[in-house]
N, CA and C atoms of all chains as a GROMACS GRO file, in nm:
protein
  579
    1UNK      N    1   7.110   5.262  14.686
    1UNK     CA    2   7.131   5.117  14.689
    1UNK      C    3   7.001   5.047  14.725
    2UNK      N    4   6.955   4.928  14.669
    2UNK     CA    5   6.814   4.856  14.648
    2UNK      C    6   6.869   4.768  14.732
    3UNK      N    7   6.785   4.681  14.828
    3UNK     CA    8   6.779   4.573  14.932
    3UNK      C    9   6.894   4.451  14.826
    4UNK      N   10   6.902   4.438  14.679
    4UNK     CA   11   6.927   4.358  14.617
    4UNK      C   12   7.080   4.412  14.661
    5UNK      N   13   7.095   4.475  14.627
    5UNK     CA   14   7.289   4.576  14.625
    5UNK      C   15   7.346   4.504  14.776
    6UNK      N   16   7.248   4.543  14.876
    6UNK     CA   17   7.285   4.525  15.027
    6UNK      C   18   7.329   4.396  15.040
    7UNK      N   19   7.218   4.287  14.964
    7UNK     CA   20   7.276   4.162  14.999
    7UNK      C   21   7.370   4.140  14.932
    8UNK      N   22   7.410   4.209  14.820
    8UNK     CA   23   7.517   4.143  14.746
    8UNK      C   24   7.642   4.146  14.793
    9UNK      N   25   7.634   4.312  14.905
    9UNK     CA   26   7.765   4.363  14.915
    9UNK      C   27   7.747   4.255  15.081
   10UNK      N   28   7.720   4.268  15.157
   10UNK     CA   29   7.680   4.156  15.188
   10UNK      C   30   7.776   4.006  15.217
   11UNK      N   31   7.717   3.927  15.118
   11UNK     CA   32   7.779   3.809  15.089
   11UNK      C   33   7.882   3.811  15.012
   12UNK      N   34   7.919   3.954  14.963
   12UNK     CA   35   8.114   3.964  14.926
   12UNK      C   36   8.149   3.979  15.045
   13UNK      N   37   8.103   4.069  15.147
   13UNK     CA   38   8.216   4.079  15.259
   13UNK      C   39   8.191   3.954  15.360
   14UNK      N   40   8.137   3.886  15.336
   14UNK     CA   41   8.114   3.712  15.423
   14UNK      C   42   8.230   3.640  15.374
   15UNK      N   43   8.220   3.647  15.189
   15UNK     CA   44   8.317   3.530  15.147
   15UNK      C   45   8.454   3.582  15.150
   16UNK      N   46   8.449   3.731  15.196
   16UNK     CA   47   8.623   3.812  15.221
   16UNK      C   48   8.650   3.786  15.316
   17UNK      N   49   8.546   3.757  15.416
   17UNK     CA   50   8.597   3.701  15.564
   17UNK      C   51   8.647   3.517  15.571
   18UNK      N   52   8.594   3.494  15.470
   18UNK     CA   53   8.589   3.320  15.491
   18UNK      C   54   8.717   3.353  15.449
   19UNK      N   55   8.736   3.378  15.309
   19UNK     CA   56   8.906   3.370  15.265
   19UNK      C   57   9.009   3.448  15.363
   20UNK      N   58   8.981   3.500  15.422
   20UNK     CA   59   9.118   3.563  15.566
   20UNK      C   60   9.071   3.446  15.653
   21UNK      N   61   8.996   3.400  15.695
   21UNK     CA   62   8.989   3.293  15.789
   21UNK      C   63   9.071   3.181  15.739
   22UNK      N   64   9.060   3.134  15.639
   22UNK     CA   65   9.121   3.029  15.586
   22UNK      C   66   9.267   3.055  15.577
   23UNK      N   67   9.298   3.175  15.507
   23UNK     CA   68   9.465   3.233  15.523
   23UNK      C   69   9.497   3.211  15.676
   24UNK      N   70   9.413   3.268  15.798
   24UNK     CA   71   9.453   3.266  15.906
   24UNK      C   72   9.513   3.086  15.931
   25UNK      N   73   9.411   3.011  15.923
   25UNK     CA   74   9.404   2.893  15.925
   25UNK      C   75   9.513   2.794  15.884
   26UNK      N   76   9.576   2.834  15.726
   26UNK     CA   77   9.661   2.784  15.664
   26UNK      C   78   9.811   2.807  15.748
   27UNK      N   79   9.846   2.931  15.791
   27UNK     CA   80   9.938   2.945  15.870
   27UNK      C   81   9.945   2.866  16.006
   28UNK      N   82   9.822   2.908  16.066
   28UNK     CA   83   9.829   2.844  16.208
   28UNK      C   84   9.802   2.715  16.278
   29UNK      N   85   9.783   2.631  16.146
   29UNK     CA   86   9.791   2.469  16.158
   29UNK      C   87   9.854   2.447  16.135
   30UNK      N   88   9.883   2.246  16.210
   30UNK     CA   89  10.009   2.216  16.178
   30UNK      C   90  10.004   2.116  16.089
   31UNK      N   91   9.921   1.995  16.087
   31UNK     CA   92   9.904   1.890  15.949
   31UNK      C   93   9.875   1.947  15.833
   32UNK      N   94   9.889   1.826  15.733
   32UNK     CA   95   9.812   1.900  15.609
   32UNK      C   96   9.661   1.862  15.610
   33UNK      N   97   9.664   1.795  15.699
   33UNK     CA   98   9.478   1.764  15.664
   33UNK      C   99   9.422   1.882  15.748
   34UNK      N  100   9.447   1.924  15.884
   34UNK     CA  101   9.426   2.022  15.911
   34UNK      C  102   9.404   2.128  15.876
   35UNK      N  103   9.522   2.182  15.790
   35UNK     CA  104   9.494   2.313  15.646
   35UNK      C  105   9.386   2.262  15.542
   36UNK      N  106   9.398   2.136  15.471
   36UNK     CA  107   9.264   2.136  15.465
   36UNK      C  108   9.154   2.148  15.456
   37UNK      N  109   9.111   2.137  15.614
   37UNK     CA  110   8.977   2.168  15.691
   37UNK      C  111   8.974   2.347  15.696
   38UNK      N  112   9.110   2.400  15.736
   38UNK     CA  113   9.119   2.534  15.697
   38UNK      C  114   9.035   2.581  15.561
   39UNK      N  115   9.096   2.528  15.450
   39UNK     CA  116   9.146   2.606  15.316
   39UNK      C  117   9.022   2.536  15.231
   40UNK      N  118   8.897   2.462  15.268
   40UNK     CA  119   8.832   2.465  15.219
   40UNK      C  120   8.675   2.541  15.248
   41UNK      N  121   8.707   2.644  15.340
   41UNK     CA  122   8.597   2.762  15.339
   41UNK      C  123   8.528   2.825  15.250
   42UNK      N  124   8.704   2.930  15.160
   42UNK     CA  125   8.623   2.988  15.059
   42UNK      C  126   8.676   2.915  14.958
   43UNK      N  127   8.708   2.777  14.893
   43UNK     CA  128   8.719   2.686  14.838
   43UNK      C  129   8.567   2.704  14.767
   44UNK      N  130   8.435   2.615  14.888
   44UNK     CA  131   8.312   2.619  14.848
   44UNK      C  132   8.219   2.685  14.901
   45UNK      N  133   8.202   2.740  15.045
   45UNK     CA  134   8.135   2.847  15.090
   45UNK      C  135   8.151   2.987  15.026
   46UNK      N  136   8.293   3.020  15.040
   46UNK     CA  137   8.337   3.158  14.983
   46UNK      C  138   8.317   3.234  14.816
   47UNK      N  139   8.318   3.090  14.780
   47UNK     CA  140   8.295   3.130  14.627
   47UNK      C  141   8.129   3.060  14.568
   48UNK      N  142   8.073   3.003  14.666
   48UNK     CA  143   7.954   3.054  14.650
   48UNK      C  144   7.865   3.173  14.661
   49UNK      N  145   7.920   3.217  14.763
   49UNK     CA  146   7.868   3.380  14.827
   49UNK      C  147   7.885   3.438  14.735
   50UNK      N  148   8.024   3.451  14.679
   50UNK     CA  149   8.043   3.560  14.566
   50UNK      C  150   7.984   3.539  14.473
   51UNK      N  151   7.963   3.398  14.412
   51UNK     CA  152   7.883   3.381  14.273
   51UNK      C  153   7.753   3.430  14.305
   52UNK      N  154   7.641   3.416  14.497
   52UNK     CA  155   7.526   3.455  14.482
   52UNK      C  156   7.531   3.547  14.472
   53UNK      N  157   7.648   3.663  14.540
   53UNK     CA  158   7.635   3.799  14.567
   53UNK      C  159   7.603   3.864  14.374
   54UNK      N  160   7.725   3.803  14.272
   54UNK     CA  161   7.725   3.862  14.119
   54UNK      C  162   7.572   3.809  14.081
   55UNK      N  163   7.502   3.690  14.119
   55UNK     CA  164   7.343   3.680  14.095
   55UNK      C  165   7.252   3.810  14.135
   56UNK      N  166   7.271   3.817  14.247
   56UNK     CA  167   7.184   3.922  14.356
   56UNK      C  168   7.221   4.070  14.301
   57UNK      N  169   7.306   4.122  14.217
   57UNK     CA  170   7.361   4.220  14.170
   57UNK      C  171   7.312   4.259  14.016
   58UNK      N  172   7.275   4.115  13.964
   58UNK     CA  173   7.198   4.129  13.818
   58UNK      C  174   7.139   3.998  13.822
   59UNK      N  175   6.985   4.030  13.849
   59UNK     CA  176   6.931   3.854  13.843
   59UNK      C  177   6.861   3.822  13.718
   60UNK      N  178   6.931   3.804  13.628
   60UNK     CA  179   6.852   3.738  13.533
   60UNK      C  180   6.941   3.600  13.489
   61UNK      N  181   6.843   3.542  13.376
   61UNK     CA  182   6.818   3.408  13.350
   61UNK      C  183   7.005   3.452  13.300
   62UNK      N  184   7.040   3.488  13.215
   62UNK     CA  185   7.144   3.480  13.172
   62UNK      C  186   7.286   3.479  13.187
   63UNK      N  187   7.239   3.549  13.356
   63UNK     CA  188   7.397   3.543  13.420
   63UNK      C  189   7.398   3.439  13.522
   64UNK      N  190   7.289   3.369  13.530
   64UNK     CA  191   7.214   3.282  13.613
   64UNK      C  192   7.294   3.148  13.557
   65UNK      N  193   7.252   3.112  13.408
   65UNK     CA  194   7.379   2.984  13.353
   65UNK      C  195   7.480   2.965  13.410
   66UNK      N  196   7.607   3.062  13.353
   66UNK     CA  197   7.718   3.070  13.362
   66UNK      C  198   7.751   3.025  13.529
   67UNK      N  199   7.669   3.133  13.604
   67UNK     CA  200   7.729   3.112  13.734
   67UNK      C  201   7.705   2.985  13.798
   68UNK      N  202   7.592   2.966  13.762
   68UNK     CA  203   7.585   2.786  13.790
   68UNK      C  204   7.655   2.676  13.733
   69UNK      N  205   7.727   2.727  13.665
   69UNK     CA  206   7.820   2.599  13.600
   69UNK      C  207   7.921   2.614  13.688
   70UNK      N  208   7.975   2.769  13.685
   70UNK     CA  209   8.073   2.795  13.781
   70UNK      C  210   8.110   2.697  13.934
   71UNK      N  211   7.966   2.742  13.963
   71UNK     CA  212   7.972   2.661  14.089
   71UNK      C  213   7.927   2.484  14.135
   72UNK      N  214   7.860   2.460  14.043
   72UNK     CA  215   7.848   2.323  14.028
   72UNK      C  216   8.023   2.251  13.992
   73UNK      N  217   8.062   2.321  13.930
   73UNK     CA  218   8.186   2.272  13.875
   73UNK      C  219   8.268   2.317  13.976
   74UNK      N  220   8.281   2.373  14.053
   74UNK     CA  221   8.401   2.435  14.154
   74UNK      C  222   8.351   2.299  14.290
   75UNK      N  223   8.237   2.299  14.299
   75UNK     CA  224   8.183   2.209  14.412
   75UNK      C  225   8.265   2.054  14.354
   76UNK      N  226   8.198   2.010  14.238
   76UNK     CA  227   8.234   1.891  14.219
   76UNK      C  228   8.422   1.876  14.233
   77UNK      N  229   8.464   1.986  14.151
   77UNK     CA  230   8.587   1.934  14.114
   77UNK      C  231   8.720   1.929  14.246
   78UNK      N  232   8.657   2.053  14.372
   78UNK     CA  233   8.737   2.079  14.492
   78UNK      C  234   8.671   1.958  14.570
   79UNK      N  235   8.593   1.868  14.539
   79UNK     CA  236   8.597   1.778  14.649
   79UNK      C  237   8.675   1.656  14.600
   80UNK      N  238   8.643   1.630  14.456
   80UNK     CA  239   8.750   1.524  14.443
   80UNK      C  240   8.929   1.576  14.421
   81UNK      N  241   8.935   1.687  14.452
   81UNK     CA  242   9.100   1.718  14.436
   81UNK      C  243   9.121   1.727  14.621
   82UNK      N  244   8.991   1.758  14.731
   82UNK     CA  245   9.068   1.692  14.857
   82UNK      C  246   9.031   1.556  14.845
   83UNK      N  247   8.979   1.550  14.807
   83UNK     CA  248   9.009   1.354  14.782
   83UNK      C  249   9.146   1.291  14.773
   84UNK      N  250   9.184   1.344  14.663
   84UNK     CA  251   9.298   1.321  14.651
   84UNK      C  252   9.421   1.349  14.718
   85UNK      N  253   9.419   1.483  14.747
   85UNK     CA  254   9.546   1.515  14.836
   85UNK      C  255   9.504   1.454  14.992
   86UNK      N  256   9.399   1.452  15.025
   86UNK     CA  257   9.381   1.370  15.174
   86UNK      C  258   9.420   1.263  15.154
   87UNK      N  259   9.430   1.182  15.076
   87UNK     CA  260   9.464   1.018  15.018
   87UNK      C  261   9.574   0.982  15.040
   88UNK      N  262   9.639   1.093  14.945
   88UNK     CA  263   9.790   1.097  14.944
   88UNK      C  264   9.855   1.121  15.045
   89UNK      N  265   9.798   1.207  15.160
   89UNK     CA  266   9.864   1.326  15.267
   89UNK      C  267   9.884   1.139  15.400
   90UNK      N  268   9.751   1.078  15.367
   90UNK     CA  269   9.691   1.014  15.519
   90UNK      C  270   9.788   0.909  15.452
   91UNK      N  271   9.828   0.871  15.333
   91UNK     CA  272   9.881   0.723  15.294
   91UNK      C  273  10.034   0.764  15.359
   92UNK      N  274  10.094   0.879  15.343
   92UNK     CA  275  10.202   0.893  15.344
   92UNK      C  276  10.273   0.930  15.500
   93UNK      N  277  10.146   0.975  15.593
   93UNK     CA  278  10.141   0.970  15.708
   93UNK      C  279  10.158   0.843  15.782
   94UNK      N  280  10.071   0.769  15.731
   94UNK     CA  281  10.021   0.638  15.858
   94UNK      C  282  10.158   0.534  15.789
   95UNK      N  283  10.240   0.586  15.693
   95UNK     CA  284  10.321   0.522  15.668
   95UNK      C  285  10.448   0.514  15.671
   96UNK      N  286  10.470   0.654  15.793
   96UNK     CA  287  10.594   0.704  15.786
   96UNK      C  288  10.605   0.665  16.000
   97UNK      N  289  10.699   0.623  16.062
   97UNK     CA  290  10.749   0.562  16.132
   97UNK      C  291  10.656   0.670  16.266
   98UNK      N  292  10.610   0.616  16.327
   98UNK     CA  293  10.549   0.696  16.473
   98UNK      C  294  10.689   0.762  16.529
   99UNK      N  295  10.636   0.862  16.575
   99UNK     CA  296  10.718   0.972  16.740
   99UNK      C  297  10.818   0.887  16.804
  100UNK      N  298  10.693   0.857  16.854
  100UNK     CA  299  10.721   0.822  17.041
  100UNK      C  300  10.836   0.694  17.016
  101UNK      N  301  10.793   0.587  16.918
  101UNK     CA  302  10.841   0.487  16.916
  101UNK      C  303  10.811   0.389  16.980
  102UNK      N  304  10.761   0.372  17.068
  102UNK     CA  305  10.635   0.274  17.132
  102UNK      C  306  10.526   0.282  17.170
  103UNK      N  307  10.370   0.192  17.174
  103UNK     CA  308  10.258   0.185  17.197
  103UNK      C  309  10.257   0.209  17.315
  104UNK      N  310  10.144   0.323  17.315
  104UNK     CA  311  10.099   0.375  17.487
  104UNK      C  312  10.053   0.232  17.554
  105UNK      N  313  10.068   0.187  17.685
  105UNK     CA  314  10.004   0.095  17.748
  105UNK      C  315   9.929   0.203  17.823
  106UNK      N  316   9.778   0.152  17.848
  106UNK     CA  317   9.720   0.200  17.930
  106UNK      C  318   9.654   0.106  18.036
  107UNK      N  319   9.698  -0.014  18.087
  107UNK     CA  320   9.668  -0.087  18.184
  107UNK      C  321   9.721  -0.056  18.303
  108UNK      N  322   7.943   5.113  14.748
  108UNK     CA  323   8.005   4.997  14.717
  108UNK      C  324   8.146   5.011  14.700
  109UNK      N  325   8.203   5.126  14.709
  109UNK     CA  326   8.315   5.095  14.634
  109UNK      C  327   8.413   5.103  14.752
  110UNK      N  328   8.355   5.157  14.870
  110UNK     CA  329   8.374   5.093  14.986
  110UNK      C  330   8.409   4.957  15.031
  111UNK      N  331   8.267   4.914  14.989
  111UNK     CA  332   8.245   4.749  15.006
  111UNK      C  333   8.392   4.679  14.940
  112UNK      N  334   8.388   4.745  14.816
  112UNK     CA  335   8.456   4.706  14.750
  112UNK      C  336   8.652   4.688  14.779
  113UNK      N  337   8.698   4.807  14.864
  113UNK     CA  338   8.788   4.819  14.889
  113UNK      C  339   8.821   4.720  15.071
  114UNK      N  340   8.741   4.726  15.131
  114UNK     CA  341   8.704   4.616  15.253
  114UNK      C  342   8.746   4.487  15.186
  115UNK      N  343   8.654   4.415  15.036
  115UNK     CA  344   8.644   4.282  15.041
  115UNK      C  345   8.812   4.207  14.979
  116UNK      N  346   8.808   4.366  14.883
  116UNK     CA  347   8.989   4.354  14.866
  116UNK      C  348   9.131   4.334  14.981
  117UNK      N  349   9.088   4.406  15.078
  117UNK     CA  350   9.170   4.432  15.163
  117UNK      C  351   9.177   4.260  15.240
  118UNK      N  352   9.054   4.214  15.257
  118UNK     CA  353   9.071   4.054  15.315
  118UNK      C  354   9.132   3.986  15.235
  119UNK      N  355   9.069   4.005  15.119
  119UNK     CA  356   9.137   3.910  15.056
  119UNK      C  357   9.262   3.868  15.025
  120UNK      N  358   9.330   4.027  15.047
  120UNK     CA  359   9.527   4.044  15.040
  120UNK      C  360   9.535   4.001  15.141
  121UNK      N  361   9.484   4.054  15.218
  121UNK     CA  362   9.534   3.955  15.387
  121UNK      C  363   9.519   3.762  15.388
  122UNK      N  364   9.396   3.700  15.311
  122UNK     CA  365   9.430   3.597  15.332
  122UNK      C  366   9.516   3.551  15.241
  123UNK      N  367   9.535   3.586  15.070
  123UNK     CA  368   9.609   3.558  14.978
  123UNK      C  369   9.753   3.549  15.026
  124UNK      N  370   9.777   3.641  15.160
  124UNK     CA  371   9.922   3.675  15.206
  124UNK      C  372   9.969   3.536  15.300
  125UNK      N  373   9.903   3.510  15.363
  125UNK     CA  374   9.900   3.399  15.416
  125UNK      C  375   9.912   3.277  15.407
  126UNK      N  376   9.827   3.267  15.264
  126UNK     CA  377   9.755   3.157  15.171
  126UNK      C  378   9.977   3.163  15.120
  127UNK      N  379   9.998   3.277  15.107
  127UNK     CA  380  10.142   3.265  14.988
  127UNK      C  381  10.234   3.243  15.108
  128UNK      N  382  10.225   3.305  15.168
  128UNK     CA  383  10.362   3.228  15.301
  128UNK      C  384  10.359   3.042  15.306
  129UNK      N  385  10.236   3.021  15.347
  129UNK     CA  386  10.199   2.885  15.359
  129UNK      C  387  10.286   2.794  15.178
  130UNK      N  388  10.258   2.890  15.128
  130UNK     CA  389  10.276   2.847  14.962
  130UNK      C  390  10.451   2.835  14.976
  131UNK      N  391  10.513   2.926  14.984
  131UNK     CA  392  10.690   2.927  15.019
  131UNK      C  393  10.753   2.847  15.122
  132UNK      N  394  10.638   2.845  15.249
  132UNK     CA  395  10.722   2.776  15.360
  132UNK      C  396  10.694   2.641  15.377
  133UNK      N  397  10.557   2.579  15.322
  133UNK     CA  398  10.481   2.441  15.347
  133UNK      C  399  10.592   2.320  15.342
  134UNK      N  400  10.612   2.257  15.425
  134UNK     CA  401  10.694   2.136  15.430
  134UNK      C  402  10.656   2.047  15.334
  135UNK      N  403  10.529   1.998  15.292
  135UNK     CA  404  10.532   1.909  15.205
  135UNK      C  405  10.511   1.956  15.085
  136UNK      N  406  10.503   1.894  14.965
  136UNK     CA  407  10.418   1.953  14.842
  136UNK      C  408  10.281   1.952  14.840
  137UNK      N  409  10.222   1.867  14.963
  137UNK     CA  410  10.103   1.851  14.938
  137UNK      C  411  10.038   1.987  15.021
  138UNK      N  412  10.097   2.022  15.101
  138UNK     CA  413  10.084   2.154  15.161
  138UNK      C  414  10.057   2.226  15.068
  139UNK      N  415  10.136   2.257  14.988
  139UNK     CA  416  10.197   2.359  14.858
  139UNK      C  417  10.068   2.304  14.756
  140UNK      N  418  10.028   2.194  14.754
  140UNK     CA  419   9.898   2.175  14.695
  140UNK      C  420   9.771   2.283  14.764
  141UNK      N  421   9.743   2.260  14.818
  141UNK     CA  422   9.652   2.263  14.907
  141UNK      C  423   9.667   2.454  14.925
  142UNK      N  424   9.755   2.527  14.909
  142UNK     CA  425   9.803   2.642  14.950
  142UNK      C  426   9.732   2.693  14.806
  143UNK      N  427   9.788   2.609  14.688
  143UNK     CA  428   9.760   2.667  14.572
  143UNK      C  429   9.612   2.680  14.552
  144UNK      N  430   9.553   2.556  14.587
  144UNK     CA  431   9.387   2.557  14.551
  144UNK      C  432   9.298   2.685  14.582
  145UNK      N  433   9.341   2.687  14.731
  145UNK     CA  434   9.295   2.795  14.809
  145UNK      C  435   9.311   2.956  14.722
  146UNK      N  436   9.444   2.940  14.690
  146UNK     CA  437   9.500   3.095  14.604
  146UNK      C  438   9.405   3.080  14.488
  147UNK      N  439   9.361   2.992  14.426
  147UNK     CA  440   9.309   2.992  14.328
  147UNK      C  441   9.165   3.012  14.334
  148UNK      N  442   9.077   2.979  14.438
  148UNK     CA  443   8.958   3.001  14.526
  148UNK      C  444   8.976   3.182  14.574
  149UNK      N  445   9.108   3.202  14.586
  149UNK     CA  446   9.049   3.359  14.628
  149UNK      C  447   9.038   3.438  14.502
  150UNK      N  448   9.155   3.428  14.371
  150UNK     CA  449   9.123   3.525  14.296
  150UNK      C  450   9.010   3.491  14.224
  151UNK      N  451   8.895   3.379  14.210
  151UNK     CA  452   8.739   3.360  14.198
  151UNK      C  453   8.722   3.490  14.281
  152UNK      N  454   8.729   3.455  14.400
  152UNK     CA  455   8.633   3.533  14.448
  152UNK      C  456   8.708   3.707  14.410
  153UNK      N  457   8.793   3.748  14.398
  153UNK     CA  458   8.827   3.874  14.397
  153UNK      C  459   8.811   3.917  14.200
  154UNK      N  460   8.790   3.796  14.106
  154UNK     CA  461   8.717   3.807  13.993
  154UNK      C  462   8.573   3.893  14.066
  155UNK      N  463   8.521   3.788  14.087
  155UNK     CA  464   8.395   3.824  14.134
  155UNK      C  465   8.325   3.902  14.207
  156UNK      N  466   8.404   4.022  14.280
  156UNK     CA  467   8.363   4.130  14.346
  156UNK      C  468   8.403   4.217  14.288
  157UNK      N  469   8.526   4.171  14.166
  157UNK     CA  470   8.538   4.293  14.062
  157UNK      C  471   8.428   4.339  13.955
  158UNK      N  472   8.406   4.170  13.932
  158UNK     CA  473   8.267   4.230  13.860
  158UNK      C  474   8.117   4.290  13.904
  159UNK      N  475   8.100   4.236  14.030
  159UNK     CA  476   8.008   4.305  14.087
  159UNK      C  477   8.022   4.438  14.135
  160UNK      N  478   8.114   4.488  14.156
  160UNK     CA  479   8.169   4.660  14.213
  160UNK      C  480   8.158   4.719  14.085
  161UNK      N  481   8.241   4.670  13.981
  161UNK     CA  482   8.228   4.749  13.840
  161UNK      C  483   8.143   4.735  13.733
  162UNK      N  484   8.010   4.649  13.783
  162UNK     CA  485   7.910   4.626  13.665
  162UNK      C  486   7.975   4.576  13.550
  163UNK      N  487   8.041   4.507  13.523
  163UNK     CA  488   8.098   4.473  13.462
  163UNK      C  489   8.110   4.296  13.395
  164UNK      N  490   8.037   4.184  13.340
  164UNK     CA  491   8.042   4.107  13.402
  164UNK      C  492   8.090   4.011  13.257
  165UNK      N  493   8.165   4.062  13.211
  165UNK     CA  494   8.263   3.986  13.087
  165UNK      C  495   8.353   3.934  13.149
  166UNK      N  496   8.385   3.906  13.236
  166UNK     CA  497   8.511   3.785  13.307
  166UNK      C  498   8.408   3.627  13.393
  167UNK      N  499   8.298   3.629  13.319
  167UNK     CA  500   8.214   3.506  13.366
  167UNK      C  501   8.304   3.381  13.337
  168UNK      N  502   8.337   3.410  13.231
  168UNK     CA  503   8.437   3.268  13.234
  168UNK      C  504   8.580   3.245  13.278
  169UNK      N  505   8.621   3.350  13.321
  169UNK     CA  506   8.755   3.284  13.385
  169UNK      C  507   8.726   3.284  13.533
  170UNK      N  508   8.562   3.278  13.610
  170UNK     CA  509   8.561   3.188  13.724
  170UNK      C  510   8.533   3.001  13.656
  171UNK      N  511   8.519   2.982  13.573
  171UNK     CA  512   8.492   2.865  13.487
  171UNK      C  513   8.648   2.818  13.494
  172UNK      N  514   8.715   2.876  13.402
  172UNK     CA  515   8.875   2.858  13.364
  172UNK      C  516   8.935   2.803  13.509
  173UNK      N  517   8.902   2.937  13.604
  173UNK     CA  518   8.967   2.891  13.712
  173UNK      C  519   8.984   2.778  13.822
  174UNK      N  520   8.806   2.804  13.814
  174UNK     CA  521   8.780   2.645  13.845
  174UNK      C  522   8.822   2.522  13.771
  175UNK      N  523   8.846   2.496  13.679
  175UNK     CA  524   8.899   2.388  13.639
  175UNK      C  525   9.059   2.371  13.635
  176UNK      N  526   9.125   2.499  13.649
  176UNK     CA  527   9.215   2.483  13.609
  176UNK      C  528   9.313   2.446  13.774
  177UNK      N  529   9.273   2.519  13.909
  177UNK     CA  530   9.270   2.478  14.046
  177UNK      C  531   9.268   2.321  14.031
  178UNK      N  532   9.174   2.222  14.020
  178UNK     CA  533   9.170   2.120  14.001
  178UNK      C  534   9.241   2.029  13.955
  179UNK      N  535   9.246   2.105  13.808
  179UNK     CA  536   9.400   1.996  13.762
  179UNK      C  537   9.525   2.007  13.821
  180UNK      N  538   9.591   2.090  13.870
  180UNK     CA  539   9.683   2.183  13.910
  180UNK      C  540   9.751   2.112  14.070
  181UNK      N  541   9.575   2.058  14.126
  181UNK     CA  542   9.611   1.981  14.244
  181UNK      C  543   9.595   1.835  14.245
  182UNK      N  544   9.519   1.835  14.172
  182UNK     CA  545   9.509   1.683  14.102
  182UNK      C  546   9.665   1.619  14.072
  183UNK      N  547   9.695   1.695  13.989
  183UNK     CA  548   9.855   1.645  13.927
  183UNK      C  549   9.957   1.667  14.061
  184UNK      N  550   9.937   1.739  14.127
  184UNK     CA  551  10.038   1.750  14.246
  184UNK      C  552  10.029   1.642  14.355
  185UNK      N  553   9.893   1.598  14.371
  185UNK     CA  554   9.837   1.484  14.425
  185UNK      C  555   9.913   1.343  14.376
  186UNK      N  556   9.886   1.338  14.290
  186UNK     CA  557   9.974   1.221  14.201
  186UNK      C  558  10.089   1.231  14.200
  187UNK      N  559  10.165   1.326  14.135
  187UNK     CA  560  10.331   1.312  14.213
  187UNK      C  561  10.390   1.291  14.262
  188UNK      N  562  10.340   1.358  14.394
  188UNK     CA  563  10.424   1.371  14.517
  188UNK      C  564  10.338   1.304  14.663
  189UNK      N  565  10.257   1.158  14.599
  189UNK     CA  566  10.191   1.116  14.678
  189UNK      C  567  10.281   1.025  14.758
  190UNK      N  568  10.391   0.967  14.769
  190UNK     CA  569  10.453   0.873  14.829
  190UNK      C  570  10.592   0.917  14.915
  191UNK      N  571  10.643   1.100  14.802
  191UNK     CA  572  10.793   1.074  14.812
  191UNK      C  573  10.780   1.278  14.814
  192UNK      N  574  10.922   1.249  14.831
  192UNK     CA  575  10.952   1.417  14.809
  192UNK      C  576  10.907   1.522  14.957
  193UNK      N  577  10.949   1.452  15.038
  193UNK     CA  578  10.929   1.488  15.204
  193UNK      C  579  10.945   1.636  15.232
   0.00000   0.00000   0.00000
């Protein structure tokens, strides 16, 4: 195995850890914005690693394209889809009747 | 590697397992959004350590596919079930 192999294997087992973190995460929160903040690890960290790790494994110009579309396009398109579901999640929250039922006084 | 390889699998069932409970039990749909994206973010990545473990690297485009297709998938679920469906 060449220093290139090491990093590759590497930054697969980083982005295998981000995605169990995030599984961990998804269970053990309780909002949805919370999961979220969970479930967007290997969203864009995790599946960058892996796209550098398949670079770092064969670096040339040609597998070099593809994977950059990959990830340019995974970046752009997972931030405007939590866009959206945060939108939806916070409109439907701040619009649904409080707990407690009355404002804390703190005087 | 093929070590490596069986390690990066093994997380990944572990979070996919999680990722799918969250997917069956999530109270809202937007949960169930949000559950899916993620599922769809891991088999990228478990594409992608397949092809790197097996030299193999003719599945370049269904991290493409996937990525776009995650997107719409939550996009449209976003829109739906943005007001209603508790």
């Amino acid at each position: 195995m060449s220093a290139l192999d090491v990093a590759a294997a590497a930054c697969l087992l980083l982005g295998s850890v981000l995605a169990l973190a995030a599984g961990v995460g998804l269970v053990r929160f309780r909002t949805t914005l919370d999961r979220m903040h969970a479930g967007t690890k290997p969203q864009v960290l995790g599946v960058l690693l892996v796209l550098l790790a398949m670079w770092l494994h064969r670096p040339t110009w040609a597998t070099a394209g593809p994977l950059l579309l990959a990830g340019f396009s995974q970046v752009i398109t997972v931030s405007v889809a939590a866009y959206m579901v945060a939108r939806a999640s916070y409109a439907r929250g701040s619009s649904a009747p409080p707990d407690d039922g009355s404002a804390p006084s703190d005087d | 590697m093929t070590a490596v390889y069986m390690v990066a699998i093994g997380l990944l069932s572990c979070g996919a397992a999680a990722t799918l409970f969250r997917l069956g039990r999530g109270p809202s749909m937007l949960d169930r959004a949000v559950a899916l994206d993620v599922l769809t973010a891991m088999a990228m990545c478990g594409t992608g350590a397949f092809a790197v473990v097996m030299d193999d690297y003719s599945d370049l485009p269904i991290l493409l596919v996937l990525s776009l297709l995650g997107f719409v998938g939550s996009v449209s679920l976003a829109r739906f079930f943005s007001g209603s469906s508790r």
